[in-house]
ZAVO-861228 format. One line per 3 residues: number of its first residue (from 1); their letters; for each residue x, y, z of N, C-alpha, C, O. Coordinates in Angstrom, 2 decimals. Each point is the difference from the previous one (the first is absolute). Example, Ala and Ser with C-alpha at 12.3 -4.5 7.8 and 13.67 -1.06 7.14 Angstrom:
BEGIN
1> AS> 13.19:-5.69:7.80:-0.89:1.19:0.00:0.90:1.20:0.00:1.04:-0.02:0.66 ~ -1.39:1.07:-1.38:0.82:1.19:0.06:-0.77:1.09:0.73:0.51:1.11:0.17
//
This chain:
BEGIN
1> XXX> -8.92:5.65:2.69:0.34:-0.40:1.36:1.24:0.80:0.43:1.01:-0.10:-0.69 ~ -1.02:0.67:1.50:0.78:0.55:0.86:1.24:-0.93:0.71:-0.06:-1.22:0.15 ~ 1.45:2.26:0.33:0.87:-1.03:0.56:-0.72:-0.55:1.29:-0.07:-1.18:0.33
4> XXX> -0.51:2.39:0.43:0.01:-0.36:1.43:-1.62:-1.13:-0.20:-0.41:-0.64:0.98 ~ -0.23:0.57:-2.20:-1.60:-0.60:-0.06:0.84:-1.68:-0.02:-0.17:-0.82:0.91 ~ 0.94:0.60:-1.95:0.84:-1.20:-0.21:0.42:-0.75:1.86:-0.54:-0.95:0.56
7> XXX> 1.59:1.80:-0.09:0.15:0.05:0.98:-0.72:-0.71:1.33:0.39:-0.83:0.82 ~ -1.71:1.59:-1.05:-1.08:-0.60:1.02:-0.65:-1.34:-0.52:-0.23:-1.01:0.67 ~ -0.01:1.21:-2.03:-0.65:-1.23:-0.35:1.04:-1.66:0.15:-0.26:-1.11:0.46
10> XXX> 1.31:1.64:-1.03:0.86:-1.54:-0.25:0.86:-0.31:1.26:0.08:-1.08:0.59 ~ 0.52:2.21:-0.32:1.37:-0.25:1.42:-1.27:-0.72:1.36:-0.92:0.50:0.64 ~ 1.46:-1.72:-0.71:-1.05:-1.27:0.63:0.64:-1.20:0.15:0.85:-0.11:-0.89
13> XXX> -0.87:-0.69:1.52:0.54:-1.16:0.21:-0.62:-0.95:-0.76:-1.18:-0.34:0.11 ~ 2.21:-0.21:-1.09:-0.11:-1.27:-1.36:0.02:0.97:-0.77:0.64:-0.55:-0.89 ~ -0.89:1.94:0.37:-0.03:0.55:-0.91:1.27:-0.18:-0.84:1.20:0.25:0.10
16> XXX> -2.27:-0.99:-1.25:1.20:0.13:-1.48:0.02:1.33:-1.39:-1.11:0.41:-0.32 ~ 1.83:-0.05:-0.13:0.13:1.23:-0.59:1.46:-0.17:-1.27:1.21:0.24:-0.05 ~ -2.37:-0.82:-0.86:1.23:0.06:-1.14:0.61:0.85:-0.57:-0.76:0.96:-0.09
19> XXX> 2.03:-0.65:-0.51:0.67:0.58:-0.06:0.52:-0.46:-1.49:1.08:-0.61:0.01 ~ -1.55:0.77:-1.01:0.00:-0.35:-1.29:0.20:0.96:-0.76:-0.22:1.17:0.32 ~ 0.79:-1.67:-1.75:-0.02:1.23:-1.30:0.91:-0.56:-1.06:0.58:-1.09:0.04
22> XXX> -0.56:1.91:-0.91:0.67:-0.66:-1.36:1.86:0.26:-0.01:0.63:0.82:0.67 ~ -0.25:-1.52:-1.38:1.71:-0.53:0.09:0.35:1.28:-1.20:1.08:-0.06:-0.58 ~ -1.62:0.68:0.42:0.18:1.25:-1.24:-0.32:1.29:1.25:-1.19:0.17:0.26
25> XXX> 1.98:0.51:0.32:0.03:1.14:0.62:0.54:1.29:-0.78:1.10:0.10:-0.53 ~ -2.15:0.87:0.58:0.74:1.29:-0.56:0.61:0.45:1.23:-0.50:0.08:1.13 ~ 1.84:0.23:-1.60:1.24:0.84:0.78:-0.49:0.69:1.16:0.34:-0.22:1.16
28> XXX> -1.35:1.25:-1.67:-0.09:0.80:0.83:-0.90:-0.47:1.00:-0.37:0.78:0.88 ~ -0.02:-1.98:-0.92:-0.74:-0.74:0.95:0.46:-0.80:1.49:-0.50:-0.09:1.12 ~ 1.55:-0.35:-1.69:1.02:-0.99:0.40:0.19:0.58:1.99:-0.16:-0.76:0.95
31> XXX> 0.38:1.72:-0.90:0.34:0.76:1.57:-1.26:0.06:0.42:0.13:-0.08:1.22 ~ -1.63:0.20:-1.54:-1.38:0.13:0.21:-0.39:-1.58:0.43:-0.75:-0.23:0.95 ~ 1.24:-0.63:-1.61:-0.86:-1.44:0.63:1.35:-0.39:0.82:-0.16:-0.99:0.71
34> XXX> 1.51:1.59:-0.66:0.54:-0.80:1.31:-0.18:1.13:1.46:0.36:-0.33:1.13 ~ -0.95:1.62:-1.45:-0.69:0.51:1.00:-1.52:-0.57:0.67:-0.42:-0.21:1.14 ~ 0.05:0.13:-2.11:-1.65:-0.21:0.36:0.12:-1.35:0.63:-1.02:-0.33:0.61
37> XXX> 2.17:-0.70:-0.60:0.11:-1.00:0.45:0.16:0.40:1.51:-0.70:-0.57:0.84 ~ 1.50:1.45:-0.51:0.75:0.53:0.81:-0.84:0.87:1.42:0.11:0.10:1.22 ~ -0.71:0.23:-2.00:-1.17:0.95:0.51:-1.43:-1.34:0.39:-0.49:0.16:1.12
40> XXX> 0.17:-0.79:-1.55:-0.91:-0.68:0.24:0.50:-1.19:1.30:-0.74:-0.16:0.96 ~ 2.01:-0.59:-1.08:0.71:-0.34:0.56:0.10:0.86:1.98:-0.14:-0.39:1.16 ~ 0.39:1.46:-1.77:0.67:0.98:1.29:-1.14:0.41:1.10:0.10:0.15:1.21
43> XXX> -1.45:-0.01:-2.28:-1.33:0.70:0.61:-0.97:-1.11:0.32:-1.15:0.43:0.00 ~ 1.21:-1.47:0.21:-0.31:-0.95:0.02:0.34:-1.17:1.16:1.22:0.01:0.14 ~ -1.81:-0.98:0.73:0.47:-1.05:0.87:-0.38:-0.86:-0.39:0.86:-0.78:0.40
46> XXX> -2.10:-0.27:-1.34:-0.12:-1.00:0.63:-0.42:-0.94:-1.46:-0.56:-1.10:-0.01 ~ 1.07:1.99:-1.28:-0.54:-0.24:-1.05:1.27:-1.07:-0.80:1.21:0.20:0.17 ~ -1.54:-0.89:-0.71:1.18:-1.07:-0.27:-0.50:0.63:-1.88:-1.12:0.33:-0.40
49> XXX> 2.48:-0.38:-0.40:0.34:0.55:-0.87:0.51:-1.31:-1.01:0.91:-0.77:0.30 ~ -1.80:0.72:-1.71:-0.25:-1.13:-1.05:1.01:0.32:-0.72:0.31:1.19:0.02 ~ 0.48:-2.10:-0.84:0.23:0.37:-1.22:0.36:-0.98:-0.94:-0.18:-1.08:0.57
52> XXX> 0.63:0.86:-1.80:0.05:-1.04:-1.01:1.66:-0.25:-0.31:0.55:-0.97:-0.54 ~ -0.03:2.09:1.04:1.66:-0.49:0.11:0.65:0.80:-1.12:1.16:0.39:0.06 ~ -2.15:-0.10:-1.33:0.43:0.64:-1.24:1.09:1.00:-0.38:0.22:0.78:0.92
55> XXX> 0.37:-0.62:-1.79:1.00:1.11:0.26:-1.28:1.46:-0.47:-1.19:-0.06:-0.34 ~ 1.89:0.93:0.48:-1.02:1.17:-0.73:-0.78:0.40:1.41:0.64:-0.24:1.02 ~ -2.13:0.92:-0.83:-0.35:0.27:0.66:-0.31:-0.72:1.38:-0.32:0.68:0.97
58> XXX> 0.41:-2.08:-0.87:-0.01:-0.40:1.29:1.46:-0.23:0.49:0.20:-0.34:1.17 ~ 0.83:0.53:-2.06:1.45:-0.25:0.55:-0.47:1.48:1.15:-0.29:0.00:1.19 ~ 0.37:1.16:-2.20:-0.22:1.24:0.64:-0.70:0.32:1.30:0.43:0.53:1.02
61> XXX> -1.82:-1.08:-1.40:-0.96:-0.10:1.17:0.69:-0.53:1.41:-0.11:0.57:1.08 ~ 1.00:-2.04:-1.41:0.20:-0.95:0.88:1.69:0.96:1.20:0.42:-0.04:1.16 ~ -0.06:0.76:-2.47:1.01:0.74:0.35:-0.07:0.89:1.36:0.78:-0.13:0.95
64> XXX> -1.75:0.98:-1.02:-1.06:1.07:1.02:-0.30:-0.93:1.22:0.27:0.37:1.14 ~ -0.77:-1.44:-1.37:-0.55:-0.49:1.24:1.20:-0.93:0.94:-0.15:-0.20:1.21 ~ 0.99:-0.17:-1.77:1.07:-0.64:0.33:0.76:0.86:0.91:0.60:-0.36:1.01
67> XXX> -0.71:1.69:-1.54:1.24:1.04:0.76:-0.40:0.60:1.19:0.64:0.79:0.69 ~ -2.15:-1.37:-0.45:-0.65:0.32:1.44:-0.28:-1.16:0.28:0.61:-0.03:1.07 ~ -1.12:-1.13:-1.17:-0.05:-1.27:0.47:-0.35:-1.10:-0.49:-1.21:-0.22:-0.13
70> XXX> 2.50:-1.04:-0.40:0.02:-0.14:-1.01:-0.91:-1.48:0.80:-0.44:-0.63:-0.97 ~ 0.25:0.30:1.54:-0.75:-0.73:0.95:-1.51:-0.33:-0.17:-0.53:-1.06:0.31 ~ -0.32:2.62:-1.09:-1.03:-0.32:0.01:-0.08:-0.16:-1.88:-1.09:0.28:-0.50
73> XXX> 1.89:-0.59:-0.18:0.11:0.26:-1.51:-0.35:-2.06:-0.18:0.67:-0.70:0.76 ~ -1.53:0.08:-1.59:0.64:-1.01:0.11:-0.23:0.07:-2.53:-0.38:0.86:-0.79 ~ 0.86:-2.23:0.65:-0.21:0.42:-1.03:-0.76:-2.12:-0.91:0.50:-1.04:0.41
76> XXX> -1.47:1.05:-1.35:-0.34:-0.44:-0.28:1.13:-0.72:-1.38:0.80:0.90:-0.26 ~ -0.57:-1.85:-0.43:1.10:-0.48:-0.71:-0.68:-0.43:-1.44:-1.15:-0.41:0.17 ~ 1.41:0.41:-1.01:-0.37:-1.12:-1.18:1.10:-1.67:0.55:-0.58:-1.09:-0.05
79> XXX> 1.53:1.13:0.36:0.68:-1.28:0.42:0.94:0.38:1.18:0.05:1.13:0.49 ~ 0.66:-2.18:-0.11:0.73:0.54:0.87:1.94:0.55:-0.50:0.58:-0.40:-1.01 ~ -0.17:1.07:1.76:1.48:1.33:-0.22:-0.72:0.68:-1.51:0.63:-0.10:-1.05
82> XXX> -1.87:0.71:1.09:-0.74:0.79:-1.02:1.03:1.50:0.60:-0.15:0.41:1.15 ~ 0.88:0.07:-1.87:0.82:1.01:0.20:0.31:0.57:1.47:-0.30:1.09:0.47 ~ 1.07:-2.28:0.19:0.38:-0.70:1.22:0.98:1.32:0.45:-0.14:0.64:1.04
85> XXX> 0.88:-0.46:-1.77:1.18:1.53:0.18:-0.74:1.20:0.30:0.47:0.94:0.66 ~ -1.76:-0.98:-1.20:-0.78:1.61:0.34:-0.86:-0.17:0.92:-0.62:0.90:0.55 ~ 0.49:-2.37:-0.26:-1.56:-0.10:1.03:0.15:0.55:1.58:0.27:-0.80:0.89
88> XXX> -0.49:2.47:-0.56:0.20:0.12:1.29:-1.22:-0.60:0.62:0.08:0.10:1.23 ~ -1.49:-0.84:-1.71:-0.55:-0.07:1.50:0.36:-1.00:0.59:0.83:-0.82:-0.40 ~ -1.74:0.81:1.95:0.50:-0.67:0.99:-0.52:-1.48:-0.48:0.73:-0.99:-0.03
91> XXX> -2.07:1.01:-0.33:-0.50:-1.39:-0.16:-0.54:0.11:-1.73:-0.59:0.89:-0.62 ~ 1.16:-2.33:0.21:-0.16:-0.11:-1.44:-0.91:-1.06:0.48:-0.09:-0.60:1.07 ~ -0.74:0.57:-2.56:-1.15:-1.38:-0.46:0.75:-0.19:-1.57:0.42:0.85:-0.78
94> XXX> -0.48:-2.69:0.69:0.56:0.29:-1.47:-1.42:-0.74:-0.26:-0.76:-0.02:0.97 ~ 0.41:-0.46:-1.92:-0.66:-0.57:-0.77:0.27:-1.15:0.18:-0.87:-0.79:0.37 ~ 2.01:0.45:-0.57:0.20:-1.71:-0.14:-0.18:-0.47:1.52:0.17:-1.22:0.02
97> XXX> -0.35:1.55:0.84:-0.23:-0.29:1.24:-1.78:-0.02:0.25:-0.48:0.00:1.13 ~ -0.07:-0.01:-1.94:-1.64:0.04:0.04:-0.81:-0.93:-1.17:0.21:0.22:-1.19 ~ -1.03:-1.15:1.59:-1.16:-0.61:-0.28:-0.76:0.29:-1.20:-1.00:-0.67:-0.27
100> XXX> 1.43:1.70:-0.55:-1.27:0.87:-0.74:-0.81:-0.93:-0.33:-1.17:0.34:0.19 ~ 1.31:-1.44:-0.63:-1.28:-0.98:-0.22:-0.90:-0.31:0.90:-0.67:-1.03:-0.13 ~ 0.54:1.81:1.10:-0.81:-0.16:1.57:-0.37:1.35:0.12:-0.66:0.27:1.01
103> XXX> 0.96:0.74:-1.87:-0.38:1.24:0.08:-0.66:0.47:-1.30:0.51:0.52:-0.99 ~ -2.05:-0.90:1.32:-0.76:0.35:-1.21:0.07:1.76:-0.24:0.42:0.42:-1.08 ~ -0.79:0.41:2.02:-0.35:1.30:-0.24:1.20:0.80:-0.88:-0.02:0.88:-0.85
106> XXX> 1.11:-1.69:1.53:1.38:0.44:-0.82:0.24:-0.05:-1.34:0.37:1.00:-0.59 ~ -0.60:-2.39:-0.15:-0.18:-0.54:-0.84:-1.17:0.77:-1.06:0.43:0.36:-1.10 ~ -2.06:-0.06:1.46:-0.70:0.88:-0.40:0.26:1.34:-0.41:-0.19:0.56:-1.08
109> XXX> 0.75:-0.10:2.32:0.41:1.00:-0.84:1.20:1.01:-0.75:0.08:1.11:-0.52 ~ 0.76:-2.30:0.85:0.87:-0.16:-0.69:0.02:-0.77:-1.85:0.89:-0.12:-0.85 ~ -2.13:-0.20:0.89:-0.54:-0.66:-1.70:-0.67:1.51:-0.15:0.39:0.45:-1.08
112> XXX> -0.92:0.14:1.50:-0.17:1.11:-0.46:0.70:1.34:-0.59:-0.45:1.15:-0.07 ~ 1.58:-1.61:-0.29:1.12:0.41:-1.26:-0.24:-0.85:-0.84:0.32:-1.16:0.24 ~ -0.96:1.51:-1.48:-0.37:-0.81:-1.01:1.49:-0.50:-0.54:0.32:-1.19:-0.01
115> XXX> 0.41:2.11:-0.38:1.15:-0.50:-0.52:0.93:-0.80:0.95:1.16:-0.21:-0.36 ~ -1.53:-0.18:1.38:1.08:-0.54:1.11:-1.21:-1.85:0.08:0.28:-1.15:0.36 ~ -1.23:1.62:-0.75:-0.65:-1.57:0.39:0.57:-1.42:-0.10:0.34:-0.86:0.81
118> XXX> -0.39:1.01:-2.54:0.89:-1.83:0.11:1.40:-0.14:0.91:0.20:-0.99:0.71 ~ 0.98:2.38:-0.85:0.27:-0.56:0.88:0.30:-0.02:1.63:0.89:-0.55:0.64 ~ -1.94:1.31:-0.26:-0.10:-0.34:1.44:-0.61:-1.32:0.02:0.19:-0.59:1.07
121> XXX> -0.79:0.03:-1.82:-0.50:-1.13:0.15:1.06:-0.90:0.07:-0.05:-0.90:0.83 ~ 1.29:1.04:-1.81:0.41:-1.29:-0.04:1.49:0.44:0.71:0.99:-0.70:-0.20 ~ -0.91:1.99:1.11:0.61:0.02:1.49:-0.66:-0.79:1.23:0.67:-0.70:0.75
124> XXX> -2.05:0.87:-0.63:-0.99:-0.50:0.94:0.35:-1.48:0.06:0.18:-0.53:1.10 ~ -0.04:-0.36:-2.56:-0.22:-1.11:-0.41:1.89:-0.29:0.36:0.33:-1.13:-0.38 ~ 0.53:1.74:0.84:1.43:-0.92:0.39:1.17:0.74:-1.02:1.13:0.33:0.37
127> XXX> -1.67:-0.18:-1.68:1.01:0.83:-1.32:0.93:1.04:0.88:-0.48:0.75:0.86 ~ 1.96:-0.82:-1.22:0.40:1.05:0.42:1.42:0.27:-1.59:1.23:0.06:0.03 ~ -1.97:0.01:-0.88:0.72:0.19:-0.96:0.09:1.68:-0.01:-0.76:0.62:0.75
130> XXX> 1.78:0.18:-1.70:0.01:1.13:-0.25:-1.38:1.06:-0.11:-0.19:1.09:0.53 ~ -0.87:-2.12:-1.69:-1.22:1.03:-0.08:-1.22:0.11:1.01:-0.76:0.96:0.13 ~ 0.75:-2.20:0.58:-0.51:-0.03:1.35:0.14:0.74:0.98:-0.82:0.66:0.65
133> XXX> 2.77:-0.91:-0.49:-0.22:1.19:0.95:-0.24:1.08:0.27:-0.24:0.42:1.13 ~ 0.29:0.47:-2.54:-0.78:1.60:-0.13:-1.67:-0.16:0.44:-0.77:0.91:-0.33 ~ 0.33:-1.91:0.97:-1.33:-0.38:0.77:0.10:0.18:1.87:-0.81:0.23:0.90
136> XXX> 2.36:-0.50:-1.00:0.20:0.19:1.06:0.17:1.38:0.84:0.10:-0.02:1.22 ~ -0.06:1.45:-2.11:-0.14:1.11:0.55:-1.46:0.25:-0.05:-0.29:0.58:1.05 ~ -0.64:-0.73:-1.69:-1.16:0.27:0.05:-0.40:-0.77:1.02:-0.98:0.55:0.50
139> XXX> 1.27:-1.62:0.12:-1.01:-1.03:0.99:0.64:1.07:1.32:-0.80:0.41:0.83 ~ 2.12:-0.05:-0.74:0.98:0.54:0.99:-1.01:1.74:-0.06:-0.25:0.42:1.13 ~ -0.13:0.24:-1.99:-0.71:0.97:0.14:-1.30:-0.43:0.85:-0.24:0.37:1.15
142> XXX> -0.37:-1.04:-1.78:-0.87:-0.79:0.33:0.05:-0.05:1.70:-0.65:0.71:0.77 ~ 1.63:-1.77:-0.42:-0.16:0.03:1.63:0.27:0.89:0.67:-0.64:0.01:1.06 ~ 1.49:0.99:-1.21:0.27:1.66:0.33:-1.27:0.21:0.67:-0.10:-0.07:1.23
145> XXX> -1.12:0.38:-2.21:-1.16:0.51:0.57:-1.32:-0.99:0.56:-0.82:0.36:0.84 ~ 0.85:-1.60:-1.50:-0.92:-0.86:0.90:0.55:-1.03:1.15:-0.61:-0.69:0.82 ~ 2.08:0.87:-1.10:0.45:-0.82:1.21:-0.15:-2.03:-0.41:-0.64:-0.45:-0.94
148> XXX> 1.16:-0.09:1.60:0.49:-1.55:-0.07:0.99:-0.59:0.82:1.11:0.48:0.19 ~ -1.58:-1.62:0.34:0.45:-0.67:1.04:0.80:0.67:1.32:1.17:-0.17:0.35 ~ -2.16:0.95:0.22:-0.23:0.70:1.03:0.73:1.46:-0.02:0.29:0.69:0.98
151> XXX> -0.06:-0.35:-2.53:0.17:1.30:0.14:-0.96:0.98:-0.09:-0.80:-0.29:-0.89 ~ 0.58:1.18:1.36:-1.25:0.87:0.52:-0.45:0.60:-1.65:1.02:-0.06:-0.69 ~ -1.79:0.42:0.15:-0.81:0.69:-1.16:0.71:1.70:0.86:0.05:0.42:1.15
154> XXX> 0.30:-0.01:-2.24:0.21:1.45:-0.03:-1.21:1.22:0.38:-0.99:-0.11:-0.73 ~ 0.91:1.11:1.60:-0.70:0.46:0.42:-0.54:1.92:-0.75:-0.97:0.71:0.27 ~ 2.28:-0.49:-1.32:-0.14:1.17:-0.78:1.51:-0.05:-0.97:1.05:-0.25:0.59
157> XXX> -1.06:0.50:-1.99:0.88:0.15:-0.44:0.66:0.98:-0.39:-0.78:0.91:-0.29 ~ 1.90:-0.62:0.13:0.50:1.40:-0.43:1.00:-0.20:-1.27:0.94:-0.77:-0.18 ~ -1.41:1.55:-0.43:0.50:-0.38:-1.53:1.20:1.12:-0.74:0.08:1.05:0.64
160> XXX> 0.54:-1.10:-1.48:0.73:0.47:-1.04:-0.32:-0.35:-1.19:0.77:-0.70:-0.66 ~ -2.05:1.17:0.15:0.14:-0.43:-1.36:0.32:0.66:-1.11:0.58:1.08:0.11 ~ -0.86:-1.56:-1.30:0.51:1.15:-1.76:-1.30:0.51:-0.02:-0.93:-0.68:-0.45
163> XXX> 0.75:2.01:0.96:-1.18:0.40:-0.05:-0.54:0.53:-1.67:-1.12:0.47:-0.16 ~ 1.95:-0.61:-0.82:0.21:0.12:-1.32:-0.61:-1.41:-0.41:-0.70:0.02:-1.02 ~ 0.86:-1.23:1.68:-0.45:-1.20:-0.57:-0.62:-0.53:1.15:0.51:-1.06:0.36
166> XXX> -1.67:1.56:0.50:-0.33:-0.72:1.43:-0.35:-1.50:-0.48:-0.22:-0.65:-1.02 ~ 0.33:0.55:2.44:-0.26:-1.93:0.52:0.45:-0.83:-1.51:-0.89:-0.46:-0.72 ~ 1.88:0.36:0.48:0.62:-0.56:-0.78:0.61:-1.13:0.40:0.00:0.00:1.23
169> XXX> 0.62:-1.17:-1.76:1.34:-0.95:0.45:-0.91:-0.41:1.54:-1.17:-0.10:0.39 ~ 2.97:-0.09:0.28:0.08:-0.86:1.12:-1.09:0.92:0.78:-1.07:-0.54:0.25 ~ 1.25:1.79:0.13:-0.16:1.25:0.67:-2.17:-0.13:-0.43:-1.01:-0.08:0.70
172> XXX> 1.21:0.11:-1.69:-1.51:-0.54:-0.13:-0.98:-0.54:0.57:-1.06:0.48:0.39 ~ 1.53:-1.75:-0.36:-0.43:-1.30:-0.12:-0.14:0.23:1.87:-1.03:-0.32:0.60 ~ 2.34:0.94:0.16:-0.11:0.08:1.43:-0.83:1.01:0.20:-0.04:0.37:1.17
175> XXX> -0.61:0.18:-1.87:-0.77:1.48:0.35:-1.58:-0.70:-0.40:-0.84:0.30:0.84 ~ 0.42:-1.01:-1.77:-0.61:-0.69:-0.56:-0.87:-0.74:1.66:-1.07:0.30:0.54 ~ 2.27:-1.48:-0.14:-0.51:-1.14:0.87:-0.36:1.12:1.82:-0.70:-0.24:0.98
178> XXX> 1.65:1.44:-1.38:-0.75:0.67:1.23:-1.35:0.94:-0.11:-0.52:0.51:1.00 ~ 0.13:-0.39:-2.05:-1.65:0.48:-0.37:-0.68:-1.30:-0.19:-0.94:-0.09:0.80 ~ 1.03:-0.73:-1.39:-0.49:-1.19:0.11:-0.52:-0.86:1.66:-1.01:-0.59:0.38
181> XXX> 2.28:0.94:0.22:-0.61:-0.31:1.53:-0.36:1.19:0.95:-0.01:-0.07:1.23 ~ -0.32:1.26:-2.01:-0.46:0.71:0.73:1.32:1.03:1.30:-0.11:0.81:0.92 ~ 1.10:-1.45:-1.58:1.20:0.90:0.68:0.31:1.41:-0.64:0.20:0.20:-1.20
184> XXX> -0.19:0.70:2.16:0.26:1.15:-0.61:1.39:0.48:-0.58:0.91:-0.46:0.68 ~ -0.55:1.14:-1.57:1.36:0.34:-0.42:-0.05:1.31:-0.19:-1.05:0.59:-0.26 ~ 2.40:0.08:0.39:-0.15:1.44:-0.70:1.63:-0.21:-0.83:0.74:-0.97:0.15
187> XXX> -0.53:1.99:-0.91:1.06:0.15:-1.02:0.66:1.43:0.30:-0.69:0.80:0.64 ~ 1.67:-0.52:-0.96:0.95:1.21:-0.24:-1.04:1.25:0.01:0.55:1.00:0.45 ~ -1.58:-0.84:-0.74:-1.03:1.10:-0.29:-0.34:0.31:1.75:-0.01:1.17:0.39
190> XXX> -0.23:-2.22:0.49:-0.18:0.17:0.94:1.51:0.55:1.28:0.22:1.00:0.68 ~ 0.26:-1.93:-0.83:1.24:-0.44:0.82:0.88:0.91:-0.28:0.73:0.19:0.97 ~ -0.41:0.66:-2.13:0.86:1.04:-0.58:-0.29:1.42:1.05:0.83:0.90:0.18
193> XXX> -1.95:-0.95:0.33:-0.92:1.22:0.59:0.54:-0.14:1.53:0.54:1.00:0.49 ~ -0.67:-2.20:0.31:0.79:-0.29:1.17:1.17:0.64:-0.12:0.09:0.63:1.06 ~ 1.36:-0.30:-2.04:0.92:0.04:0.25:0.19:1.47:-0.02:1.08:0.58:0.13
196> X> -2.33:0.00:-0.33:0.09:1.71:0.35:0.40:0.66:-1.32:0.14:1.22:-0.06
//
């Protein structure tokens, strides 16, 4: 996909466009995803900009889009003041402000991290002990791309991943639930080519 193909397809009104990647950045990367933030941000009107709050590649990502308008950035939470000092977007969602027990699709596929099951379950079920809440970034990936209690399902994702270890971890699991619903994503292989 092309910059200007992206462009036509997503820059749309409600369009969501995640802005994801792993908290392990090589160096020489680091100026590339707070451009491409920057650049997508700048060339762009009407596209509202996802992210998970993370340090690492969506700090970066979130960095780019902030410095052209930090207005359309909002960011998804595991709880609420989830790294409250770095959060430039305009509109946060935390988690603890949502129902998930009223949100089956969330819940689905969010059990679809085998290793995250029991305990997203026994987050779902009220638990908010220490090992639970590492359930709580996966359900928070989770709504990123299918959306919950009237936040819109994500419309294309854009990724940073360890292309040495693809769809791995958190970064996975969000790349995972957007082929799963049929959302498209691209990674650094693509998006690296935009920046000329």
């Amino acid at each position: 996909m092309t910059f200007s193909d992206f462009i036509s397809q997503f820059d749309r009104e409600n369009s969501i466009v995640l802005l994801e990647g792993k908290r392990n950045v090589l160096p020489a990367d680091t100026e590339k995803l707070i451009a491409i933030g920057r650049m997508l941000a700048a060339n762009t009107r009407l596209i509202t900009f996802r992210s998970g709050n993370a340090s690492g590649a969506d700090q970066l990502f979130s960095e780019g889009v902030a410095s052209v308008n930090p207005e359309r950035l909002q960011v998804v939470t595991p709880y609420s003041g989830h790294r409250k000092k770095t959060n430039l977007a305009f509109q946060t969602y935390s988690l603890e402000d949502m129902n998930l027990a009223e949100e089956p699709e969330v819940v689905y596929y969010s059990r679809g991290n085998k290793k995250m099951e029991k305990l997203i379950d026994q987050y779902i079920a009220g638990d908010r002990n220490p090992y639970a809440m590492k359930a709580a970034y996966i359900l928070r990936d989770t709504v990123k791309v299918v959306g919950a209690n009237g936040i819109s399902p994500a419309s294309i994702g854009i990724f940073y991943d360890d292309l040495s270890d693809p769809m791995s971890g958190g970064t996975g699991h969000t790349m995972q639930v957007c082929l799963n619903n049929g959302i498209p994503l691209l990674d650094q292989r693509t998006w690296l080519e935009w920046l000329g």
